[in-house]
C-alpha positions in Angstrom: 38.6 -7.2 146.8 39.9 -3.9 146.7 39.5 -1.6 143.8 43.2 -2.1 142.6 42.2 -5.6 142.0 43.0 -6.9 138.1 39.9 -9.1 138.1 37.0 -7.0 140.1 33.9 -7.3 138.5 35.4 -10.0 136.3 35.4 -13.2 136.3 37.5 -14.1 133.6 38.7 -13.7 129.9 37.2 -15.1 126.4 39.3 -15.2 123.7 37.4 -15.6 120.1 39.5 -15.7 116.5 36.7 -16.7 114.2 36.8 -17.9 110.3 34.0 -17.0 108.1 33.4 -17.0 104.4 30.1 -16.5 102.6 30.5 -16.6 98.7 27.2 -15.6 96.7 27.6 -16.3 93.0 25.6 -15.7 89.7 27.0 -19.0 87.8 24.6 -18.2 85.3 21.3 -15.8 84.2 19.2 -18.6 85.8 21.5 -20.5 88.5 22.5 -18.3 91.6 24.5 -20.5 94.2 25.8 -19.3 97.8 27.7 -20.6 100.2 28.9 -19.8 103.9 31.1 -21.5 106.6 32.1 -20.1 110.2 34.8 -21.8 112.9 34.9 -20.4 116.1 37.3 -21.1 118.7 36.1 -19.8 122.2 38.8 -20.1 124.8 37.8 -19.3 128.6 41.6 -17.8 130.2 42.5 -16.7 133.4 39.5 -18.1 135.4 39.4 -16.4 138.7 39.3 -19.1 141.3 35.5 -20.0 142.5 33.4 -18.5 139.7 32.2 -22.0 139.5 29.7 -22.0 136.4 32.6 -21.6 133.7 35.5 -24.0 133.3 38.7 -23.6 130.9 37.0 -26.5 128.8 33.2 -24.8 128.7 31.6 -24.1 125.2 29.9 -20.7 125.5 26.1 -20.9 125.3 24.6 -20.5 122.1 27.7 -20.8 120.3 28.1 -23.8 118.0 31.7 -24.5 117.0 30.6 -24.5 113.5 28.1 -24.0 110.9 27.7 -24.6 107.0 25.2 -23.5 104.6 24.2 -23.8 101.0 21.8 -22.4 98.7 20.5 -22.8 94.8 17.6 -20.6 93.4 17.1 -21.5 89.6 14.8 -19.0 87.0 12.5 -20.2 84.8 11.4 -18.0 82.0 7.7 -18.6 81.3 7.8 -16.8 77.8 6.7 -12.6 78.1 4.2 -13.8 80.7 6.5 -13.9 83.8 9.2 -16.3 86.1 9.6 -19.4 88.7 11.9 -19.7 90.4 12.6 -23.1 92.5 14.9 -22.4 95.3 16.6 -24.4 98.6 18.7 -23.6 101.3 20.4 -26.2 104.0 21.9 -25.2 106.9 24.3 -27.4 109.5 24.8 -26.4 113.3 27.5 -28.5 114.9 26.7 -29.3 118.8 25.2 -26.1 120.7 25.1 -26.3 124.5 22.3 -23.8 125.8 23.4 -23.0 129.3 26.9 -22.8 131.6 28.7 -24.9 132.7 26.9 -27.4 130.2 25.2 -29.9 132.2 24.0 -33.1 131.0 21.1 -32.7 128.5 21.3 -29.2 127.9 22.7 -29.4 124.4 21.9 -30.3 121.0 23.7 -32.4 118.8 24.3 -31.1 115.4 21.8 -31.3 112.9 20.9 -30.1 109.2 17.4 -28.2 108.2 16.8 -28.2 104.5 13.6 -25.6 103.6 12.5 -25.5 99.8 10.1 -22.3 97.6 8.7 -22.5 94.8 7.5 -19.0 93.5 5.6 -17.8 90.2 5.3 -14.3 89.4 4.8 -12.2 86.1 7.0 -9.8 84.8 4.3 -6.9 85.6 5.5 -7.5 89.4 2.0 -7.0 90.8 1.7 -10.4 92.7 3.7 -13.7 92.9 2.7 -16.9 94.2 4.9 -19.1 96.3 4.6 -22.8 97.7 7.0 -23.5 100.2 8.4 -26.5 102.7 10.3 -25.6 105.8 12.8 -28.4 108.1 11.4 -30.5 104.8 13.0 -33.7 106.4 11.2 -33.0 109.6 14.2 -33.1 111.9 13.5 -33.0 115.6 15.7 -30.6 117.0 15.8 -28.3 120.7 16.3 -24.3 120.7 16.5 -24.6 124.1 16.9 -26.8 127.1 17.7 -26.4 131.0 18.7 -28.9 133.6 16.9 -28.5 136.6 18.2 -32.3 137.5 19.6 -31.5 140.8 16.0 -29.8 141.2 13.4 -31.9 140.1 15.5 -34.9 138.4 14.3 -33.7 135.2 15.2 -31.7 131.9 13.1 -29.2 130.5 13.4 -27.5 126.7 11.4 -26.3 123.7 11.6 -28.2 120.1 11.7 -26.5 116.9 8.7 -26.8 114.5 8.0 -30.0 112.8 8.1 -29.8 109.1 5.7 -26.9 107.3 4.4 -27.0 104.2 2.3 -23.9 102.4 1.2 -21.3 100.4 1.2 -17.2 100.1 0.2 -14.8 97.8 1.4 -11.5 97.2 -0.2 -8.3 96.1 1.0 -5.3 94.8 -1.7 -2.1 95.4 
């Protein structure tokens, strides 16, 4: 290559209009609801010849083609003493490959987690209690995952935590 080459160094060009909208809203004193979407549309152009590990139809790692969340918190007045508040949150990731040039078995499909709180607090602010569920349905889903089939045969990854349920206190000194 000589140093008036166009692609030294490079090995090609991504191209990346995205779409996102997140909408918080108060809908009333009690009820706040929010909302967010995202589309991305990664293109791979001009591929120099022999870079091998990206095609024109690769999905970038880590970069689902969409996502979708929700969330609802609802306030509860308990009288002068204090507040609940109950609130959930789900989230969708459509299919995220994890490596180039996204070999067999290093994706994951989409999935939904759903987490849930419920906290207590009084209005004095000096502690709250909260009971809480995280990936409440217990989906089974990988963070991360690498072929090393031509290797060993074999796939290796890492899982995301099981469902969690528990407890914490807070304390204001």
């Amino acid at each position: 290559m000589s140093s008036s080459d166009p692609h030294r160094g490079r090995r090609g060009h991504a191209s990346c209009p995205e779409a996102s909208d997140e909408a918080p809203k108060r809908v009333t004193e009690r009820l706040e609801l929010s909302a967010y979407a995202t589309e991305e549309n990664i293109n791979f152009e001009n591929l120099v010849p022999g870079t091998g590990a990206v095609r024109l139809d690769s999905q970038p790692p880590n970069a689902p083609k969409s996502t979708v969340g929700a969330s609802a918190q609802y306030t509860i007045p308990f009288g002068s003493w204090g507040t609940g508040t109950l609130r959930g949150d789900y989230a969708y990731k459509s299919e995220t490959q994890f490596f180039l040039p996204n070999l067999p078995g290093e994706a994951q499909g989409g999935y939904s987690v759903t987490n849930a709180r419920l906290t207590i607090a009084p209005n004095d602010g000096r502690y709250e209690l909260s009971l809480y569920g995280t990936n409440i349905f217990n989906k089974e889903y990988k963070t991360y995952a690498q072929s090393i089939a031509a290797s060993f045969g074999t796939v290796f990854g890492s899982y995301a935590p099981p469902a969690e349920y528990g407890a914490t206190v807070k304390v204001k000194f």
